[in-house]
Structure formats: structure tokens, C-alpha cells
N, C-alpha and C positions, 0 to 999 in steps of 0.2 A: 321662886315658884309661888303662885296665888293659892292662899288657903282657901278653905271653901268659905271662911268667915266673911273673908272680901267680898265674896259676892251678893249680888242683891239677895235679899228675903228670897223664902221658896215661894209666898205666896204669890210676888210679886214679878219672879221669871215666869210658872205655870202662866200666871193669867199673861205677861208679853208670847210667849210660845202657843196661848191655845188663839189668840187676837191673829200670831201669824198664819198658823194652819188653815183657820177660815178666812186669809185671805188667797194663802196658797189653794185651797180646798175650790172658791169660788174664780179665781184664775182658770180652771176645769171645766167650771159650770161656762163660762164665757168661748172658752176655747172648744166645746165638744159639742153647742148647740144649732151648730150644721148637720149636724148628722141626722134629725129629728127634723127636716127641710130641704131635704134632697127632691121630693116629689115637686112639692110649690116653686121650686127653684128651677126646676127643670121646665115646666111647665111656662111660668112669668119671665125668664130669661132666657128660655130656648137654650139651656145646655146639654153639654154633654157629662157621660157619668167621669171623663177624663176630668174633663171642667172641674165638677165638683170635688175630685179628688184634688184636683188643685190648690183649688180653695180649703181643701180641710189640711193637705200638706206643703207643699213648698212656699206657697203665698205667706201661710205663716212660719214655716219652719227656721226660713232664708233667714229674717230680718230678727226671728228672735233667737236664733244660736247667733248671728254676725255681731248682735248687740250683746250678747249675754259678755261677751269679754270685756270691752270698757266700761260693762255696769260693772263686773268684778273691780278694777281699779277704782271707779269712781267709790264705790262700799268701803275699801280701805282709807280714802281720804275726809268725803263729807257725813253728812247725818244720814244713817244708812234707813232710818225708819221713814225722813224727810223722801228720799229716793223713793222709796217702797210706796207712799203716798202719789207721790205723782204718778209713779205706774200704774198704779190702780184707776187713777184720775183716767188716764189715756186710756188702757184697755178696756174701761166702762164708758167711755163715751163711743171710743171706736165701735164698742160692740150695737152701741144705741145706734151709731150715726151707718152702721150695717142697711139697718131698717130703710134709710133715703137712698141707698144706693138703686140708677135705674139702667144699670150693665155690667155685663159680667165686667170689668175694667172697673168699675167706681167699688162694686161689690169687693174684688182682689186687694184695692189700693186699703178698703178698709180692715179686712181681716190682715193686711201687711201691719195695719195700727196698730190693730190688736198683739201680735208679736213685738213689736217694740216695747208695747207697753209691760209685758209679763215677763218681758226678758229681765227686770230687775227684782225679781221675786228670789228666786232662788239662791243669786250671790250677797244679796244683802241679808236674808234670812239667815243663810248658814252662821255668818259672821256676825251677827247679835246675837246667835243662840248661844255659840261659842263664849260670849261675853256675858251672858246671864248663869251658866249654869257650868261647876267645875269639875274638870275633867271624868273625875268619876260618877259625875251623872250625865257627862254629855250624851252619850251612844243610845242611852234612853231617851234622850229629849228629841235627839234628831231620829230616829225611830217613830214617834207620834208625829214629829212635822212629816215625815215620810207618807204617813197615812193620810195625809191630804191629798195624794196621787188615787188614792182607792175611793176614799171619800169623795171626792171633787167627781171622779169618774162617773163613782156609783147617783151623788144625787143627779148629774147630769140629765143622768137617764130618766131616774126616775121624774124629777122636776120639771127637765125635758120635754117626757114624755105626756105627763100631765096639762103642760100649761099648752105646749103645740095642741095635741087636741083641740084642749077646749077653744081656742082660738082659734085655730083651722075651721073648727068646728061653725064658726058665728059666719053672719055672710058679708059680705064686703062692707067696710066701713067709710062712709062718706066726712068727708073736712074740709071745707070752705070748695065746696065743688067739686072736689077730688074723690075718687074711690080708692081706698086704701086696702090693697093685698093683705087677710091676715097676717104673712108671715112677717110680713115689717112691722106689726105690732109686737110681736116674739121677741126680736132683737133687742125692741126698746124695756120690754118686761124685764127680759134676764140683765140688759144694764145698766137700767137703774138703781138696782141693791149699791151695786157698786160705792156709790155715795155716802150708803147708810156705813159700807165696812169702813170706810176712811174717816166717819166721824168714829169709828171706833176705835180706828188706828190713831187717833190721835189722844188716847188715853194711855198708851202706853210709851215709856220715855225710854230715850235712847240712852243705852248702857255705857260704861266708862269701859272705854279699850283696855282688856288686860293681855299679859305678857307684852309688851312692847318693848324691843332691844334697839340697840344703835349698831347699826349693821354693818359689820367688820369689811377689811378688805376685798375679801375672796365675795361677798354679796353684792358690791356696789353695782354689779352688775346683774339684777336676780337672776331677768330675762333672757341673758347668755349659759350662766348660773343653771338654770331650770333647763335650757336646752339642752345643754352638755348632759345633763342626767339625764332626760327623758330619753333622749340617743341609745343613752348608755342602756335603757331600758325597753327597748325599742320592741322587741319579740312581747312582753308582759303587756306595754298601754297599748297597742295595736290590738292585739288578741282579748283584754278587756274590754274596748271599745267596739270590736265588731261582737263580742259577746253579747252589749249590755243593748247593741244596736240593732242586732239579728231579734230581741228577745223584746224591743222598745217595736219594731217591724209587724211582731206578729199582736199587739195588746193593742197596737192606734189601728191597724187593719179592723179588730174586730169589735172595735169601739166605735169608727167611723161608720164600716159600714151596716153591722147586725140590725140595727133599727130597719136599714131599707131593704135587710136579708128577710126577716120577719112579716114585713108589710108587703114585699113583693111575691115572697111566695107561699106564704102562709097566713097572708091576706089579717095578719093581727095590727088592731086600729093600735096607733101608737103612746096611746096610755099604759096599754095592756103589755105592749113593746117595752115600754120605758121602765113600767113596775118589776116586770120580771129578771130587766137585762141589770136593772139598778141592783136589785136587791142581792142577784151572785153574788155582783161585783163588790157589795159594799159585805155579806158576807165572807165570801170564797175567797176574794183579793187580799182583804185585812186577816183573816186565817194564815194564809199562803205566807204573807210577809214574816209574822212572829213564828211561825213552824221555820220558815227559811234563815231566821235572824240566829232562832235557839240552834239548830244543824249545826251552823257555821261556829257558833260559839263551842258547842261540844267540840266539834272537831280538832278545835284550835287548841279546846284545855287538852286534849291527846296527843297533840306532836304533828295533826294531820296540817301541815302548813299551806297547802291549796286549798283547804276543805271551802275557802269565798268560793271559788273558782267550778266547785265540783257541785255546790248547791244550782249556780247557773247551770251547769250542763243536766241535772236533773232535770231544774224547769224548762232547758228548751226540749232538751227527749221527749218529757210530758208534755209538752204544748204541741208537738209535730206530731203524736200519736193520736190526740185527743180532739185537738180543733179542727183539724181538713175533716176526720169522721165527722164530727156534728152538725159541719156545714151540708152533708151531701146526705145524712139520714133523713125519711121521706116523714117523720112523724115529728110534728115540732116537740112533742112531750119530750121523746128522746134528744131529740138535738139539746132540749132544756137540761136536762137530767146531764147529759156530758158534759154541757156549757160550766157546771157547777166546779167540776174536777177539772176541766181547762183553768176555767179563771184562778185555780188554788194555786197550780204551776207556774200560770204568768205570775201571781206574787210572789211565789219562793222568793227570787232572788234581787227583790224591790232593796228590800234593808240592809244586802249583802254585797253587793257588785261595788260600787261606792268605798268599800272598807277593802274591798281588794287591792287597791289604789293607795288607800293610806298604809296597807302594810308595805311596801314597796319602799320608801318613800320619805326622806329624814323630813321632819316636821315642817324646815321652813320652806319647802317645792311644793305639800301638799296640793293648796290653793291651786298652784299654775297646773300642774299634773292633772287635778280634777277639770278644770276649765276645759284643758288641752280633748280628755276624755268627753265630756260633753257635746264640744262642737262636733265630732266626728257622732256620737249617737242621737244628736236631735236631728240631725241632716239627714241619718238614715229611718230613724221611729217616726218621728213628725214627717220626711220628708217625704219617702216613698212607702212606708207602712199604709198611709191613707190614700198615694197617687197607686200603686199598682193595680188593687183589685179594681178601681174604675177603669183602668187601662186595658186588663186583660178582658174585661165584661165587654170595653165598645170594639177592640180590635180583635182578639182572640174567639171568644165566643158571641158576639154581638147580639147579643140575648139580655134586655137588663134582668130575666129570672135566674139567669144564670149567675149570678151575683155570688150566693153560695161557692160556686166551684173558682173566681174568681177571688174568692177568700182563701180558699183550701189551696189554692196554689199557692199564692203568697206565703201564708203560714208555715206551709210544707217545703217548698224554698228557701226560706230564711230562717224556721229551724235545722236543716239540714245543714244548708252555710254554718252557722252559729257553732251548732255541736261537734260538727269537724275543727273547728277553729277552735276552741274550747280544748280540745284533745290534744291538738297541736302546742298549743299555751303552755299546759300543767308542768313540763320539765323545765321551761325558762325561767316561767313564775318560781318554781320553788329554790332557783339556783337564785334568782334577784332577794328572792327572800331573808335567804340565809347570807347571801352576802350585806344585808343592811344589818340582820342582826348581827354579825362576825361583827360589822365598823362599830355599831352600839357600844356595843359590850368591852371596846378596848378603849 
């Protein structure tokens, strides 16, 4: 066992853990500033609202769940910060080279970049966090990397929201004969930071592997290893996965589309959009997570062995009761006013869902199990979170002011899914449970 003496200084993990959050944080900013360009977009490439849900889901979803898995093995082998660089490198160029795109087709091929490029965030992060900070401060350290989902979201918006204006705002920019659509100046603003985090990234050094064992017979195989378990666990990661997926469904719906909920029928210029929808989020969201992290912890110190499980089904109740209303009340004040207690829900169970998984789960499957979970919820949050409500807006109600009630369905939908599935879970889960701690303990 590693003492905590082994590990680096605290000052010295803080500052690697606060370097990754902003870059996890601005991964967000790159990924969510479609949503603030839906009009210009539609307008300069004659799409549709399907289109653009495309572009905000599957375009990217596809390529960076398919890659998030061999970024996982390649993390366990090379320089995981070296990885974490280059991704960055990609996804800020993709996002700039967004801007040259002149078809929906070039536009798609480039937000697919930008998926490649972020897919290596999240498997290299966890696994140098794990390496800087020892056990008993891990769940705090990845709890603050966590809030890079809240944060990354909230400045989106707000930054989003700001810089489109002003920029939308200027009138076409001429270069070397060319007239230049504002919003390609947009793409290239939010990715050129990009640059600046990577010279930051490169301040921080890559930690020494701890725990490392020589893996006995019965492992030589993980990937069989890890199947055979997941099987065996098959009612629990199933029902986590469309849990964390139903609950990822209804937060990229109203991340994606709120900016153009706001602008289309409540005619707010999207600074105004950006300020307000940021600041819940960077409020409401990061409230939600530590209220949902603290629940789970109480529950656990009382013997409530679901209590991960039960925090998600608060937040999807909460988020089906609260978000379809807010989309369809006629007075933006209120829709704002709900918007606040929506977004608290959607973070409950940000710091929690995750840990469901590692109770399950003897130490050395962790890894695979999380992975396994992932691919099934970024295919559903990324994938059809953002494609639906442009679906049901051009096909169902073919109104783009109906944008609103094309949220509410989605949400209303995918928490209902969710929280029956949730319900379903609670008896497997607690039997998987107790069956790890029975092996534990003998």
C-alpha cells in the first residue's frame, strides 16, 4: 500500500488537478459553442434544426465515445499528460478550422475532430489524478475535476454568449477579397485559448505510476476477466448506464438548445441568453453536485447501500417535473426562476453516479466497467440529448418557436425512461453489492 508520503507534495497535485480542470473545463467551452450559432448557421448553410442537432450530437458523440476506449489503454501505457496535450492540440485547432468550413459536410467532418480530440480528457485525467493524490483524498480531488462539467458548461454560456454577440454583432468582415460570416470568426476566438492551456499543460509533469502489481494468472486475461464480471453484473451496469444516460439526455438537450429557446421565443439577444443561462448553471449545477455527493455519503455512513442510485432518481423526478414546465411557461422571468431548481437536479447526481460503479466492483475491473458505462451514456447524452428536440421541432411540430415544447418532450421522455429504470435497478444493485462486500471481507 502507498503512503500518502509517497506521493507528490499537496502543493504540487492541487496545482496538476486545478491545470486539468481548465482544461477539462474549456473542452466544454469548445464542445457547447454551437449552441450560441444555430441562427447564423442556419441562415449561411441552409440547415435544418435536425442538422444542427447533429452537429451538436452524433457528429460528435460517435467519434468521441468510439475513441474514449483506446485513449483508456493508451493512458495506462504512454505519458498520459503527453496524450492529454495533443488532444487539446486537436480539439482547438478543429474547433478554429470549424470557422473555414463552407458545408454542412466539412462543418460535421470538423466537429467529428473536435470528438477525437476530447476523447482523451477524461481517461488520462482520472488516471493521473489517481497518481497525484492518495486514496483518502482521492474522492475530493475527482469531485473538483467533476466540476469542470458545471463550470466548462456554465462559462460556455456565458463566454458564448458574450463573445457571439459582440461578433454577430460587427458586419461582415472582408480578407484579401473575401467577406467573412461573423460566426467563423467565433470558432476561431474560442480555439485559440486552446494554445495558451497547452503551454500550461506543459508545466505540469507526469506523475510516477503507483500501485502497480504483476498480474497473476486468473488476470492475464483482464478483457475476458472484466467481461465475465460485467455479465455477472449485467441488471446493475445496464440500469447505471441508462440512468446516468436518461439524466446526460435531459442536461445536453437544454444546454444545446436553451440559447435558441430564449432567442426564438423570448426574443433575448444572446448575451443576455448567455449571462443568465451561465450563471444557474455555474451556480445551481455546482450546488446540486456537493448537496448530491454529501446525500450519497450520509446514506452510505447508515447502511443505505443504494443511496448512489437513489440520489439519481431524485434528480431525474426533479428534472421531469421542473424542466418540461419551464419550457412551456409564457413569462421568461418564470421559466428563469424554475430554470434555477432544474439545473440543481441535473447536478445531484454529477459526483454520484460514477461511485455507483465503483461500489460494485473489486478494484482491478474498475477502469473497464467505467469505460463500458460511458460508452452507452455519451451515445445516449451527447447523442440524442442534442439530436432529438431539433427532430421533434422540424418533424413533429414544424415550428422552430416551438423549440420549447420540443425540449419538454425530450426531457419528459428521458426522465420518465430513466426513473422507471432506476426503480427497476435498486434490488440488483443492492444484491451486487453485498455480494462484493461478502468476497471483501472473507
Amino acid at each position: 500500500m502507498d503512503c500518502a508520503e509517497s506521493y507528490p507534495p499537496r502543493r504540487t497535485a492541487w496545482y496538476a488537478l486545478l491545470v486539468l480542470t481548465v482544461c477539462y473545463t474549456f473542452s466544454y467551452v469548445d464542445r457547447q459553442i454551437l449552441a450560441f450559432l444555430v441562427s447564423p448557421l442556419k441562415e449561411d448553410l441552409l440547415v435544418t434544426d435536425t442538422q444542427i442537432g447533429l452537429l451538436q450530437g452524433l457528429a460528435f458523440a460517435i467519434f468521441y465515445t468510439m475513441f474514449g476506449l483506446p485513449m483508456g489503454m493508451l493512458a495506462d501505457r504512454y505519458s498520459r499528460r503527453n496524450i492529454i496535450l495533443a488532444g487539446l492540440l486537436v480539439w482547438s485547432a478543429m474547433t478554429a478550422l470549424s470557422g473555414a468550413a463552407r458545408s454542412y459536410a466539412s462543418l460535421a467532418l470538423a466537429r467529428m475532430g473536435v470528438g477525437v480530440g476530447e476523447a482523451v480528457i477524461n481517461p488520462c485525467a482520472f488516471s493521473m489524478i489517481a497518481d497525484y493524490f492518495p486514496r483518502e483524498r482521492l474522492s475530493t480531488a475527482l469531485s473538483v475535476y467533476m466540476m469542470g462539467i458545471q463550470l466548462g458548461a456554465g462559462l460556455a454560456l456565458i463566454i458564448g454568449g458574450v463573445v457571439v454577440h459582440a461578433i454577430t454583432s460587427m458586419p461582415p468582415v472582408e480578407l484579401g477579397g473575401s467577406v467573412i460570416a461573423p460566426w467563423r470568426i467565433v470558432f476561431v476566438v474560442v480555439g485559440v485559448p486552446g494554445l495558451l492551456i497547452a503551454l500550461l499543460l506543459l508545466t505540469v509533469k507526469e506523475p510516477a505510476r503507483r500501485a502497480v502489481r504483476a498480474l497473476d494468472a486468473r488476470q492475464g486475461l483482464p478483457f475476458r476477466v472484466a467481461s465475465k464480471e460485467i455479465l455477472a453484473r449485467w441488471q446493475s451496469v445496464l440500469g447505471i448506464a441508462l440512468m446516468i444516460g436518461c439524466q446526460a439526455m435531459s442536461n445536453y438537450a437544454l444546454l444545446a438548445w436553451s440559447p435558441a429557446f430564449f432567442e426564438r421565443v423570448h426574443e433575448w439577444p444572446r448575451n443576455q441568453t448567455g449571462l443568465v443561462l451561465g450563471l444557474i448553471t455555474l451556480g445551481s449545477g455546482c450546488t446540486g453536485l456537493i448537496v448530491g455527493g454529501r446525500l450519497a455519503d450520509y446514506w452510505q455512513r447508515v447502511g443505505v447501500t443504494d443511496g448512489t442510485l437513489r440520489v439519481g432518481l431524485i434528480g431525474l423526478i426533479g428534472v421531469g417535473l421542473t424542466l418540461p414546465v419551464a419550457m412551456l411557461l409564457p413569462q421568461a422571468g418564470a421559466t428563469v426562476a424554475l430554470l434555477v431548481v432544474t439545473v440543481l437536479f441535473v447536478g445531484l447526481p454529477i459526483g454520484t453516479s460514477y461511485a455507483a460503479v465503483q461500489l460494485i466492483f473489486p478494484n482491478q475491473l474498475r477502469g473497464t466497467a467505467s469505460a463500458v458505462v460511458l460508452f452507452i451514456v455519451n451515445l445516449m447524452g451527447l447523442g440524442l440529448g442534442s439530436l432529438l428536440p431539433g427532430l421533434f421541432n422540424d418533424y413533429l411540430f414544424g415550428d422552430e418557436k416551438m423549440v420549447g415544447h420540443s425540449i419538454a418532450l425530450t426531457v419528459g421522455l428521458s426522465s420518465l425512461v430513466g426513473a422507471t429504470i432506476v426503480t427497476l435497478t435498486l434490488r440488483p444493485y443492492r444484491r451486487h453489492y453485498a455480494l462484493l462486500q461478502g468476497a471483501l471481507s472473507t
